[in-house]
C-alpha positions in Angstrom: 76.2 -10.4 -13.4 75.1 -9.3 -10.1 74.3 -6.1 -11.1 71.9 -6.9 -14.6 70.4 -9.3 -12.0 69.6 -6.2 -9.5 69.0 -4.0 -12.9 66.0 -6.2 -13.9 64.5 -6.6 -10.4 63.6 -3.0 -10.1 61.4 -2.7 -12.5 59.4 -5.9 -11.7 59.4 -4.5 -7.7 58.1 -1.1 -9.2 54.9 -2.7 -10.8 54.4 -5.3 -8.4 54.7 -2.5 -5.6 52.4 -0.6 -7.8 49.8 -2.3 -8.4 49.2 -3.2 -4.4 49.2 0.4 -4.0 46.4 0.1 -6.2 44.2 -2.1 -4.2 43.9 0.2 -0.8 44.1 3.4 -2.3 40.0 3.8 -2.8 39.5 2.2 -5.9 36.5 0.0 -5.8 36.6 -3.8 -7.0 34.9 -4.7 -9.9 31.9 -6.7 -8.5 31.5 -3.6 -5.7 31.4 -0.5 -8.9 28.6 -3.5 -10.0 26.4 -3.5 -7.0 27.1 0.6 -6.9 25.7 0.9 -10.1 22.7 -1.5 -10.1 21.5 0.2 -6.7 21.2 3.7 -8.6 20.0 2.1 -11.7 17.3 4.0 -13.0 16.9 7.0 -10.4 16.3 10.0 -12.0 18.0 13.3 -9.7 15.0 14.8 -8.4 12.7 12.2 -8.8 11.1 10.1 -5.5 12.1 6.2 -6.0 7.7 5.5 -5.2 7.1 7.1 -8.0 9.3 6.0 -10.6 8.3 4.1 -13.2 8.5 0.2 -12.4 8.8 1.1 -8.4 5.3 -0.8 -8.5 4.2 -4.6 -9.3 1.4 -6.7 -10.0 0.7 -6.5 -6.1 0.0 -2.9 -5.8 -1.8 -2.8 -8.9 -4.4 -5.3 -8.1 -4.5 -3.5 -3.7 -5.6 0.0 -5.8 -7.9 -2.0 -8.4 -10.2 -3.7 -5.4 -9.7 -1.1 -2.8 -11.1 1.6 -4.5 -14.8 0.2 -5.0 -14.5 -1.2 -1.4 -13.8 2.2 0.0 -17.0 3.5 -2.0 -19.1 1.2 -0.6 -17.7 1.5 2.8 -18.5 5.4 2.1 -21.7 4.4 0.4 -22.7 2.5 3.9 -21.6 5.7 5.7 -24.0 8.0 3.9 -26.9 5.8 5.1 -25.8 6.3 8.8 -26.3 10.1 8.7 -29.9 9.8 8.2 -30.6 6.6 9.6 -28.6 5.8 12.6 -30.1 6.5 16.2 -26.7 6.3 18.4 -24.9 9.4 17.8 -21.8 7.2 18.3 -22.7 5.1 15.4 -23.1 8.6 13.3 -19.5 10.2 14.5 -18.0 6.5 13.3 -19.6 6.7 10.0 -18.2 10.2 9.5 -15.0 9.0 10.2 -14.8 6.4 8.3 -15.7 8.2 5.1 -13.2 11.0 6.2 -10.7 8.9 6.3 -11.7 7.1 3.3 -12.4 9.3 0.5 -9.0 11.1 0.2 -7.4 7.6 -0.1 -9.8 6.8 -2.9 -7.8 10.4 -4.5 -5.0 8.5 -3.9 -5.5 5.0 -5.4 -7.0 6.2 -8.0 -3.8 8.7 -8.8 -1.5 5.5 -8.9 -3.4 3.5 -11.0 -3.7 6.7 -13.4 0.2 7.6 -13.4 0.8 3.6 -14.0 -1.4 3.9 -17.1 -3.9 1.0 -15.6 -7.7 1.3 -15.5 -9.4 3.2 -12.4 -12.5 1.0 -11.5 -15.3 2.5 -12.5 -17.8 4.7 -10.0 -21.0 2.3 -10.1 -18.6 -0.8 -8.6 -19.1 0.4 -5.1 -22.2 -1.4 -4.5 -22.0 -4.4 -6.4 -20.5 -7.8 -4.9 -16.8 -8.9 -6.6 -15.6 -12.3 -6.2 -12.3 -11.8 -4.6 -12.6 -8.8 -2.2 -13.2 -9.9 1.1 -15.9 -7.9 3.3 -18.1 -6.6 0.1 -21.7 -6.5 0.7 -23.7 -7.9 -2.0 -26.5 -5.6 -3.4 -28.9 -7.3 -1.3 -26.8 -6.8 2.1 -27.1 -3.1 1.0 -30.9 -2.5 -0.3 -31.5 -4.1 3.6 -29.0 -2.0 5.1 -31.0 1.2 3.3 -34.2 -0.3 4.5 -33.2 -0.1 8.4 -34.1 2.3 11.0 -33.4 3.3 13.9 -31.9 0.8 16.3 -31.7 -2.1 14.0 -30.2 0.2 11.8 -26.7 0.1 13.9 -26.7 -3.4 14.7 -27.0 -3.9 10.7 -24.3 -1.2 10.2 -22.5 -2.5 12.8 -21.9 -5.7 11.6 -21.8 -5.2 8.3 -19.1 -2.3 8.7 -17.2 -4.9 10.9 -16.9 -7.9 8.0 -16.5 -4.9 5.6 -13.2 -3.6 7.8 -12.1 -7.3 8.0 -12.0 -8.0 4.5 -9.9 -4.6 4.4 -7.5 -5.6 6.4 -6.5 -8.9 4.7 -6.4 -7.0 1.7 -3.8 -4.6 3.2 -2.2 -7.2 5.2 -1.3 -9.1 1.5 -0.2 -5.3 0.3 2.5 -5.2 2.7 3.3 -8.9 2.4 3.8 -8.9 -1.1 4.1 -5.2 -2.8 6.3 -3.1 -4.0 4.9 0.6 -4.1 6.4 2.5 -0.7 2.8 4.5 -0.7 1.1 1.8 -0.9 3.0 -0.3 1.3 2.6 2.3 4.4 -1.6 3.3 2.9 -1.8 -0.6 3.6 -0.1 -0.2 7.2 -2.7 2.8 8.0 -5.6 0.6 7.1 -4.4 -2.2 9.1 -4.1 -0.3 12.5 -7.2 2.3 11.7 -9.6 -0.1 10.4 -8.4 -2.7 13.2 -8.7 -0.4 16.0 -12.6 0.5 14.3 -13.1 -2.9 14.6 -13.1 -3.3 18.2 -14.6 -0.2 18.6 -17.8 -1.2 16.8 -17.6 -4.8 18.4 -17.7 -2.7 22.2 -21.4 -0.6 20.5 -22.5 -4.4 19.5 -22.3 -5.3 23.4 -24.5 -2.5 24.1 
C-alpha cells in the first residue's frame, strides 16, 4: 500500500511543481499580454504614432480649422505695418509675427489635408467668426488700413494684443483637450511666443 500511495504522488507533485515553474519563468499573465497588446495596437513599424491615422480627435480638428484664418489675418494685419507703421519697433514685430506665422499655416493646413477634413478657405482671414476669440471684424480691419503713422501702432497695437489673446485661449484648450502630439506642442509654442508678444506690445503701448 505504501508504495501505490508514493507511486501516485509523483505524478501529481510533477505537475503541480510544474506548473509553478510556469508562473516565474517569464511568461506574461493573461491580463498583462492584454495591456501589451492594446498599447501597440495599431502602430505600423516605421510609422510616427502623430501621424497615424486616429492619433487626432475632434479637438485638434476644430484648433487647425479656426487657427488657420486667424493666422491670416494676424499676417493680413502684419502686411499693413510694413507700409504704415512709424516705430521701427512696431515694423520688426510685425515681421515676426508673420515669420512665425505663415509656416504654421503650412502646417495646419497639412493635418487637416492628411485627416481628409476641409482646409478653410483663403478669403476667411478677414472676416469675423463667431467662436474664435481675438478676430477682428471687417470693420476693425478697413480702420486698421485707414491708419497712419502714429495712430497707426496704437491701433495695431491693440488690436494685435486681443488678436494674440484670443490665440492663446485657443491653444490653451488644444493642450487641454487634444490628442495630436504636433498639435499639442504647436499649441505650447503659441502659448509662450504669442504670450511673451503680448507684453512686449503692452511695454510700446506705455510709450
Amino acid at each position: 500500500m505504501k508504495r501505490v500511495f508514493a507511486l501516485a504522488v509523483v505524478p501529481v507533485l510533477a505537475v503541480t511543481l510544474t506548473a509553478c515553474g510556469d508562473d516565474g519563468s517569464g511568461s506574461m499573465p493573461e491580463h498583462s499580454m492584454r495591456a501589451g497588446s492594446s498599447s501597440s495596437a495599431g502602430t505600423q513599424p516605421g510609422t510616427r504614432p502623430e501621424t497615424q491615422p486616429g492619433a487626432h480627435n475632434d479637438q485638434d480638428v476644430m484648433f487647425a480649422q479656426m487657427m488657420i484664418p486667424h493666422h491670416r489675418q494676424a499676417i493680413e494685419m502684419a502686411d499693413l505695418a510694413a507700409s504704415r507703421a512709424s516705430s521701427p519697433e512696431v515694423g520688426t514685430l510685425a515681421a515676426a509675427i508673420k515669420k512665425a506665422q505663415d509656416p504654421e499655416i503650412t502646417q495646419l493646413t497639412g493635418w487637416l489635408t492628411s485627416w481628409g477634413v476641409a482646409v478653410p478657405s483663403s478669403g476667411m482671414g478677414s472676416m469675423h467668426h463667431g467662436g474664435m476669440d481675438g478676430m477682428m471684424s471687417a470693420k476693425d480691419m478697413k480702420d486698421l488700413e485707414a491708419a497712419k503713422g502714429r495712430a497707426f501702432d496704437t491701433s495695431f497695437l491693440e488690436m494685435m494684443i486681443k488678436h494674440h489673446q484670443g490665440a492663446v485661449e485657443m491653444a490653451k484648450a488644444e493642450q487641454a483637450s487634444g490628442r495630436f502630439p504636433a498639435a499639442k506642442r504647436m499649441a505650447g509654442d503659441i502659448v509662450s511666443s504669442q504670450s511673451a508678444e503680448i507684453e512686449k506690445m503692452r511695454s510700446l503701448l506705455k510709450r
